[in-house]
C-alpha positions as CSV (number, residue, x, y, z in Angstrom):
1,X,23.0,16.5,11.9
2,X,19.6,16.6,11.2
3,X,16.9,14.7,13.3
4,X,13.3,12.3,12.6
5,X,11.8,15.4,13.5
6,X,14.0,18.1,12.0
7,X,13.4,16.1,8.5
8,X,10.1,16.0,9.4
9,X,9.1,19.7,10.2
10,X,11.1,20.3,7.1
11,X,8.7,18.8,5.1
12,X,5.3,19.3,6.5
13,X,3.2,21.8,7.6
14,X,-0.4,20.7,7.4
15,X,-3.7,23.3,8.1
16,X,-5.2,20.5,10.0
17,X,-5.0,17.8,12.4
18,X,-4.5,15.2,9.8
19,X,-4.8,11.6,10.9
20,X,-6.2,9.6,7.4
21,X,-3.4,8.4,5.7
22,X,-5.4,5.4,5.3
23,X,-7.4,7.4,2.6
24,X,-4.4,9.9,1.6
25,X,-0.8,10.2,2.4
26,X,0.4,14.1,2.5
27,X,2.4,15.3,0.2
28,X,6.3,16.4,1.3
29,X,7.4,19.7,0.1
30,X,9.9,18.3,-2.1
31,X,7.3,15.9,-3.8
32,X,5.5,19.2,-4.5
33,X,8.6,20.6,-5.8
34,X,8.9,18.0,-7.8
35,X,5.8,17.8,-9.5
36,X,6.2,21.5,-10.3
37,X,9.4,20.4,-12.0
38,X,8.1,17.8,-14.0
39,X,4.9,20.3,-14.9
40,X,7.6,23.0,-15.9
41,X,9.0,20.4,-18.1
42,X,6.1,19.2,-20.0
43,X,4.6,22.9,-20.3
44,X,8.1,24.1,-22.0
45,X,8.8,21.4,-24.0
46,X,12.2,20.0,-22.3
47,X,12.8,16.6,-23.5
48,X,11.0,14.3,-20.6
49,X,14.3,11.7,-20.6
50,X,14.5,12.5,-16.6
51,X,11.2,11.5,-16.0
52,X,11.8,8.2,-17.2
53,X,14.8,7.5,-14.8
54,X,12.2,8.3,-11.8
55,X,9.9,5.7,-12.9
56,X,13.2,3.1,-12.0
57,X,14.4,5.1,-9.3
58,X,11.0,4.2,-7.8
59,X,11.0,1.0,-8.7
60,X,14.5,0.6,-6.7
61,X,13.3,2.5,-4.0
62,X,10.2,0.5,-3.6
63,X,12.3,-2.7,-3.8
64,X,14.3,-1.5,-1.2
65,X,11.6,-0.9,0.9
66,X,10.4,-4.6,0.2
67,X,13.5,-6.2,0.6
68,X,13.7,-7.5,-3.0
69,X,15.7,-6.9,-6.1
70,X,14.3,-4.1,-8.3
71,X,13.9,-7.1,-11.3
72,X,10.7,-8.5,-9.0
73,X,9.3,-5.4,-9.1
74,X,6.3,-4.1,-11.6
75,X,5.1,-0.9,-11.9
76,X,1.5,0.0,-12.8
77,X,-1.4,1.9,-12.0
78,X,-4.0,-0.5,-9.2
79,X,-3.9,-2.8,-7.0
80,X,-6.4,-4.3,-8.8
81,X,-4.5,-4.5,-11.8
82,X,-2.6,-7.3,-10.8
83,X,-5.3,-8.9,-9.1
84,X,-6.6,-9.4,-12.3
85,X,-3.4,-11.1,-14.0
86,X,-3.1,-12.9,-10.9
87,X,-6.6,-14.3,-10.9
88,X,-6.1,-15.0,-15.0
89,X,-3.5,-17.4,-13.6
90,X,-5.4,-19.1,-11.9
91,X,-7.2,-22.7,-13.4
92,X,-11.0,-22.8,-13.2
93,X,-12.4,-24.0,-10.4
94,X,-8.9,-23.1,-8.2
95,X,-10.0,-22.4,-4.9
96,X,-9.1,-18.5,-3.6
97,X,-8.7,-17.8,0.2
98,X,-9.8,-14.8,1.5
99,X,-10.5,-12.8,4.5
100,X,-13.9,-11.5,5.5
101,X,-14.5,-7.8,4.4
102,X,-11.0,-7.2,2.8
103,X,-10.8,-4.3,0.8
104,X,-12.2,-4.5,-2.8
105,X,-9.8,-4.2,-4.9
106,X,-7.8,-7.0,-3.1
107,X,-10.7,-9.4,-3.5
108,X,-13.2,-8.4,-6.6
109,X,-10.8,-9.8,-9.1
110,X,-11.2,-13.3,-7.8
111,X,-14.8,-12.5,-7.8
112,X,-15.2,-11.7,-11.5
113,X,-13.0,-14.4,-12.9
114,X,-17.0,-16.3,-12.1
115,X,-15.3,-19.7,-12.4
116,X,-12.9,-19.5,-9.2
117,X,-14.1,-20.7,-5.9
118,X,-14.1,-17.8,-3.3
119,X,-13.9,-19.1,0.2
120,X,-14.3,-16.2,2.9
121,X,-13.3,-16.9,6.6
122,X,-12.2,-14.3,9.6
123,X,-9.2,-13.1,9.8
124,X,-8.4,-14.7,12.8
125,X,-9.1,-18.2,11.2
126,X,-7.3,-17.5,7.8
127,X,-4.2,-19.5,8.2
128,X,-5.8,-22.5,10.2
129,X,-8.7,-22.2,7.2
130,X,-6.5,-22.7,4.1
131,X,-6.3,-26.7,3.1
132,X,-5.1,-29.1,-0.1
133,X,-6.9,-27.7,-2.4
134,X,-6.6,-24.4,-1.4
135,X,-4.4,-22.5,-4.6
136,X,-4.0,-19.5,-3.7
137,X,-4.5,-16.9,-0.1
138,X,-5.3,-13.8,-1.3
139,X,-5.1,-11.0,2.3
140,X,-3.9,-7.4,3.1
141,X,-1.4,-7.2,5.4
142,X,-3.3,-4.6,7.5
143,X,-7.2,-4.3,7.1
144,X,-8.4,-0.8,5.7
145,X,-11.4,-1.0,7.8
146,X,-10.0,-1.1,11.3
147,X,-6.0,-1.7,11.1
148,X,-6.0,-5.7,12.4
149,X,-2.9,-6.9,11.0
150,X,-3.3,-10.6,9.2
151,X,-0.7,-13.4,11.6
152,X,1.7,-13.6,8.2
153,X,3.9,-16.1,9.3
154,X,1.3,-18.4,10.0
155,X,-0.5,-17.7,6.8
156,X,2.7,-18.3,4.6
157,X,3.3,-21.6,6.9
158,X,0.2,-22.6,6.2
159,X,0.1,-22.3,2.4
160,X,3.7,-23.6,2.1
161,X,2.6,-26.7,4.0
162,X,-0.7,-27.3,1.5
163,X,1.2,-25.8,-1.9
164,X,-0.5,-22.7,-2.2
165,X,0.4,-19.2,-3.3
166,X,0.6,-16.4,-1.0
167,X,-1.1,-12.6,-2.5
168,X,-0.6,-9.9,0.2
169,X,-2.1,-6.2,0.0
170,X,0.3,-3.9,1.3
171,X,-1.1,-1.0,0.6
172,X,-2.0,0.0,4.4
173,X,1.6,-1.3,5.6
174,X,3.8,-0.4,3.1
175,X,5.9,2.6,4.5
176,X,5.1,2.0,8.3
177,X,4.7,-1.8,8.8
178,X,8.0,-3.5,8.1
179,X,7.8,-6.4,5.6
180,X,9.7,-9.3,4.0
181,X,8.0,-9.0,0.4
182,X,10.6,-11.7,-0.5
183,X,8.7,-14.7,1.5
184,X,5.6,-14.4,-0.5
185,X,4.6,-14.8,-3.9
186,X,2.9,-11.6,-4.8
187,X,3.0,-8.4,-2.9
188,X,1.2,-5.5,-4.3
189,X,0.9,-2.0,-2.6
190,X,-0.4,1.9,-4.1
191,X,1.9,4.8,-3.6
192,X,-0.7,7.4,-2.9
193,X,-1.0,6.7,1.6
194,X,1.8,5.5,3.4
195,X,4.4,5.9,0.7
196,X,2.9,9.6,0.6
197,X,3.2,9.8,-3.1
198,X,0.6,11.4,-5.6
199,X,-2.2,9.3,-7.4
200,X,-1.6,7.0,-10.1
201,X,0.8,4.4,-9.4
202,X,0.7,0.8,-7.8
203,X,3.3,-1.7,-7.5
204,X,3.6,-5.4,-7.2
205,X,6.0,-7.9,-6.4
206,X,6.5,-11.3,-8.6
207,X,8.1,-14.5,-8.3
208,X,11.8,-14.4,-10.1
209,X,10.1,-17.3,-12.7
210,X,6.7,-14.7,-12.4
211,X,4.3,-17.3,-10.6
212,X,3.0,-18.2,-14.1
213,X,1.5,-14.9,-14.5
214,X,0.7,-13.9,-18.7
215,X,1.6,-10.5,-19.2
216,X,-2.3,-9.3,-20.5
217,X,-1.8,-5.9,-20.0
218,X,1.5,-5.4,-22.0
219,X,2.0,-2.5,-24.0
220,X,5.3,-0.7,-25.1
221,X,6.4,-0.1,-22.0
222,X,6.5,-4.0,-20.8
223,X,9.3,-4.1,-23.9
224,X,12.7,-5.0,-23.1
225,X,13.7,-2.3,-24.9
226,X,10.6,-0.1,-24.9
227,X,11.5,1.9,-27.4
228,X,11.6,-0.5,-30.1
229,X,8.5,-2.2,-29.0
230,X,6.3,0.5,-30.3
231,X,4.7,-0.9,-33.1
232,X,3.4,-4.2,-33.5
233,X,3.4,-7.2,-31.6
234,X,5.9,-7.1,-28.6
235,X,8.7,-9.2,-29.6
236,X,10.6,-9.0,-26.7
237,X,9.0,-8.9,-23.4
238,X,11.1,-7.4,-20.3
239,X,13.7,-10.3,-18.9
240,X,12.1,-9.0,-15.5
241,X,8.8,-8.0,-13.6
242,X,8.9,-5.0,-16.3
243,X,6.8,-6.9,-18.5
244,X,4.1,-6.7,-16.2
245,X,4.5,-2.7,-16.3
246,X,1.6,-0.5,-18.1
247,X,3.2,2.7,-19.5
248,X,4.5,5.0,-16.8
249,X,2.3,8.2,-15.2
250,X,5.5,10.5,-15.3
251,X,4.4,13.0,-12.8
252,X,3.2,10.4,-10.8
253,X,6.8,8.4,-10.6
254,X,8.1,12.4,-10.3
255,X,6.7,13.0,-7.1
256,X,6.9,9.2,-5.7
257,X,10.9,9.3,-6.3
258,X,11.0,12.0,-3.9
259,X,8.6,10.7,-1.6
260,X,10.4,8.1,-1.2
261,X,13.7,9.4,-0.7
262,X,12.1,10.3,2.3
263,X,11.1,7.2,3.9
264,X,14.7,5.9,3.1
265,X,16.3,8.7,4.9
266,X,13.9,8.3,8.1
267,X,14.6,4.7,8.1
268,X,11.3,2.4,7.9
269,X,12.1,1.1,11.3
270,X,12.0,4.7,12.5
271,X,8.8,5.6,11.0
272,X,7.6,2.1,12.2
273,X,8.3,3.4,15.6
274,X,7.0,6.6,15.6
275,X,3.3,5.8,14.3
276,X,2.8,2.7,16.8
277,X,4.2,5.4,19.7
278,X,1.1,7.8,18.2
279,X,-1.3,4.9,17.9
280,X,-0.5,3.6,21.5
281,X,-1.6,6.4,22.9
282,X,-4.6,6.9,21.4
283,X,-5.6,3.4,21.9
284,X,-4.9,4.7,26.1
285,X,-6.4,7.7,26.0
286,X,-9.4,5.9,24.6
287,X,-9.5,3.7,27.6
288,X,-9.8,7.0,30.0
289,X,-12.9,8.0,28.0
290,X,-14.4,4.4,27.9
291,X,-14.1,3.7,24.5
292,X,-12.7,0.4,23.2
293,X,-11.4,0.3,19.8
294,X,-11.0,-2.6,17.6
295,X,-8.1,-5.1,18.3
296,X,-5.5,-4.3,16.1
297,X,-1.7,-4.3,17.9
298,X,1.1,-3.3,16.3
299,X,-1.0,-1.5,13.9
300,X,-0.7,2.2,13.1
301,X,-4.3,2.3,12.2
302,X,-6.9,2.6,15.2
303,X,-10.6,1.8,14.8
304,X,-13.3,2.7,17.3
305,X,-16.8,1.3,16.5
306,X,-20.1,3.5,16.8
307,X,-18.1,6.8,16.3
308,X,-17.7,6.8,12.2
309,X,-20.8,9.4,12.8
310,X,-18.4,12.0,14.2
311,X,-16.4,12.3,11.1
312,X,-18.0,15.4,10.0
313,X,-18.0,17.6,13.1
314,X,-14.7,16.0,13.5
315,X,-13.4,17.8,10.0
316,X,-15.5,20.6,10.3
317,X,-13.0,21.4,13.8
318,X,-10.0,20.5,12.3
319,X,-9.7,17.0,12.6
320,X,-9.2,14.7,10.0
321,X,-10.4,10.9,10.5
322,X,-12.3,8.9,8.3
323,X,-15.9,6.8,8.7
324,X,-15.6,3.0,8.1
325,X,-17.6,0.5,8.5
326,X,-18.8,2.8,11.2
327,X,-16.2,3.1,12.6
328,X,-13.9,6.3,13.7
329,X,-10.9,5.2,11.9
330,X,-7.6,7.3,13.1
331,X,-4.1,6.5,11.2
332,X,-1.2,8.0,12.4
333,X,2.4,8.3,10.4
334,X,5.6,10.4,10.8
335,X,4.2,13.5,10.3
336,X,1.8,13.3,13.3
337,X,2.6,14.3,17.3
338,X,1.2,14.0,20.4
339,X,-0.4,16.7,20.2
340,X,-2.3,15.5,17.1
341,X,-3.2,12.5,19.8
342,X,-4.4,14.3,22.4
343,X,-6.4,17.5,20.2
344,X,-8.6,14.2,18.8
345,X,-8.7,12.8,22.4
346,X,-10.1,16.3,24.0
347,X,-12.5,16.4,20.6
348,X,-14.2,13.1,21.7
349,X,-14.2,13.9,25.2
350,X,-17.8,13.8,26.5
């Protein structure tokens, strides 16, 4: 019976020390393999039908992973894609609720609509902060600066007790952080870190009656019948979060499907396990050295201020973190050890 780490070795074998899946998930072997499939495919002409079924073997998988049915699920290319449809929604002068310094493409959207009022407050203060006339609380669910995860249940309490819509950014959780994608109104996430998929796709979770959400983007694709939406108006949008789909990046969905197979057969809870064991230790080896890292528990993501300047002797040994805000930011997921710990430990050891 094979083991968490027998699937693991299996599929992994990275040159360095590689703790930024914050900026990049690796890619399994059999994502790789997969990818060469779908290249063999295109480059000999083989009809591309299989490549289809990935993009909604994905979209199951992903719903899975969410805890939603597979119709709530749309398939596109950003996060900020459905951003915009989601700020489009939105009347002028609707009041948006946001966290302070939350990634971009979370936030810009809201930003460029120029008729929305964006009201910014600390994370810490986000669910005590949203009021009557708030419409809608737009937060990642773990912050790509430093890893704090947002208090969720007290942020979806808070905008069910004042009738606003909840807008989570999962793409720093989803694959490590469980989630109940099902208790808020949107849920939107990229497959290229956690979900350790290539480039190119994004995903976002709707209301069943889609939160009044105009599908601007539709092309063929969004058809509920795509093939006979090819020409001309769409007549008949997708019954489900479909027609919020852009057309499909094939090799993309090819290499996702497999990625997450993965994740399905370590178990999320498994995963979710594994990196906080990782991130623990860190944040305690930290402590011997006298460094204090940001606040963030229960988050696989660990950020210590002042040493973002380290990066690049950091990489040039081996060791693959990112600089943030300033910070040395350190994610670890299933393909990391203790050893991975401890090499970046002894690296910023005085």
């Amino acid at each position: 019976m094979e083991t968490f780490e027998s699937l693991v070795r299996a599929e992994f074998a990275p040159k360095n020390v590689y703790l930024n899946t914050a900026s990049n998930g690796l890619l399994p072997a059999r994502t790789v393999a997969a990818l060469d499939r779908a290249a063999r495919m295109r480059a000999e002409g083989t009809p591309l039908g299989p490549l289809y079924e990935d993009v909604e073997a994905v979209r199951a998988s992903f719903a899975r992973l969410m805890g939603v049915p597979a119709r709530r699920v749309a398939s596109g290319a950003s996060v900020a894609e459905y951003g915009g449809l989601i700020a489009a929604s939105l009347p002028a002068g609707a009041e948006v609720l946001t966290a302070e310094a939350d990634f971009a493409s979370l936030v810009n959207p809201f930003h460029m609509r120029g008729d929305l009022k964006v009201r910014t407050v600390p994370l810490d203060r986000l669910a005590e902060s949203v009021r009557p006339d708030t419409a809608l609380v737009a937060v990642s669910a773990a912050q790509s600066a430093d890893g704090r995860i947002a208090d969720l249940p007290a942020v979806r309490a808070a905008a069910q007790a004042h009738g606003a819509r909840t807008y989570l950014d999962a793409s720093q959780s989803a694959g490590w952080l469980p989630l109940d994608a099902g208790a808020y109104d949107y849920v939107a996430a990229v497959g290229f870190k956690w979900l350790m998929g290539p480039h190119g796709a994004a995903f976002c979770v709707v209301p069943e009656d889609f939160g009044g959400l105009t599908p601007l983007l539709a092309g063929w694709a969004a058809g509920e019948n795509p093939w006979d939406s090819c020409y001309g108006p769409v007549e008949n949008l997708a019954h489900s979060a479909r027609r919020f789909d852009i057309s499909p990046a094939l090799f993309t969905h090819a290499g996702l499907r497999t990625s997450l197979e993965l994740i399905e057969e370590l178990g999320a809870e498994a995963i979710h396990a594994h990196d906080l064991a990782l991130a623990d230790r860190f944040r305690a080896g930290l402590a011997t050295l006298g460094h204090e890292p940001v606040p963030a528990p229960g988050s696989a993501i660990v950020s210590v201020p002042g040493l973002g300047d380290r990066q690049p002797e950091l990489s040039a040994a081996g060791i693959e973190v990112s600089n943030r805000a300033g910070n040395l930011r350190a994610a670890f997921h299933l393909y990391n050890t203790p050893e991975d710990v401890d090499r970046l430990l002894d690296a910023l050891s005085p």
